[in-house]
N, C-alpha and C positions, 0 to 999 in steps of 0.2 A: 576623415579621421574620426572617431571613434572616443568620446568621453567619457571618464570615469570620475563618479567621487564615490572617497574613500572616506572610512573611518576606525580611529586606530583609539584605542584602551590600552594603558601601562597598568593593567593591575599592580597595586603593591606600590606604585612608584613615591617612593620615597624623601626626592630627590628632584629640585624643579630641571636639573641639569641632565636627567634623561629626556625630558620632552626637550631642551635645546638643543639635545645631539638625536634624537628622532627627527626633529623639524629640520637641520642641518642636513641631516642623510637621506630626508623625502627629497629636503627640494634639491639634491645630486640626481637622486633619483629622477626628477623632469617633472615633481610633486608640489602643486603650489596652492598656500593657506588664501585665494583670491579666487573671487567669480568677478570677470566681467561682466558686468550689465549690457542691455540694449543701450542705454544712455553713453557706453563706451568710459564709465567711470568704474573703475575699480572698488571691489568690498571684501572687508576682510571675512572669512568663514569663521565659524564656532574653532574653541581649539580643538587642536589633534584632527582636524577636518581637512581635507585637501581633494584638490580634482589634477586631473591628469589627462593628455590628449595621446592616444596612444593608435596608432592604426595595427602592428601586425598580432598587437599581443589580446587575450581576451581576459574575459575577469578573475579567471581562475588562475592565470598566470600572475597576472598585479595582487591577488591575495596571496600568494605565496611570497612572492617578492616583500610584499612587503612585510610578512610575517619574517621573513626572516632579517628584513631591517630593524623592526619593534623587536625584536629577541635581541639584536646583537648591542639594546645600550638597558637592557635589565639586568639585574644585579642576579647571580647564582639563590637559585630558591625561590626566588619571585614564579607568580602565578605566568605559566603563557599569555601573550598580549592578546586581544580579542581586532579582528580587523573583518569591515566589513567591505565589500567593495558594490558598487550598481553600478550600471551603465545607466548616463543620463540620455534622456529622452527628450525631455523639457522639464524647466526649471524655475521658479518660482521661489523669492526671498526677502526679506523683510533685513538689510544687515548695513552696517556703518559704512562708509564709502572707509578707503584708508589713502593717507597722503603717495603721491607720486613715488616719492622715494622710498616706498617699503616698496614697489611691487617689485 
């Protein structure tokens, strides 16, 4: 399988309740704000940040996806969302563990 993190900008966003229906419709998506560690303890990522384990699809297929997820909770007029996608390789983090019951 195949990892990706992603990174999504609401230009314009207005409104804290687009990033809760963006973060809602990542993680439908199979998109989650968490990196496992080697320690096997869970860390929350920066927001709007997420990774994804995908084997058939490649990064150009997950940037469009998910542009078309960041478009579908922006308000008419709003700037196009900016989304970046990488394939991880190895990883490297400095981030908060988060409790059991967020993940």
């Amino acid at each position: 399988m195949r990892t990706f993190q992603i990174r999504v900008e609401l230009h314009g966003a207005r409104r804290s309740d687009q990033y809760t229906a963006l973060h809602q419709k990542m993680y439908q998506y199979g998109a989650l704000m968490i990196i496992q560690g080697k320690d096997d303890v869970y860390y929350g990522l920066p927001p709007a940040e997420y990774r994804i384990s995908s084997s058939p699809k490649v990064s150009w297929d997950i940037c469009s996806d998910v542009a078309t997820i960041a478009s579908s909770v922006t308000d008419p007029g709003d700037a196009s969302p900016s989304v970046v996608v990488s394939e991880v390789v190895e990883t490297s983090f400095k981030l908060s563990p988060v409790p059991l019951w967020k993940v």
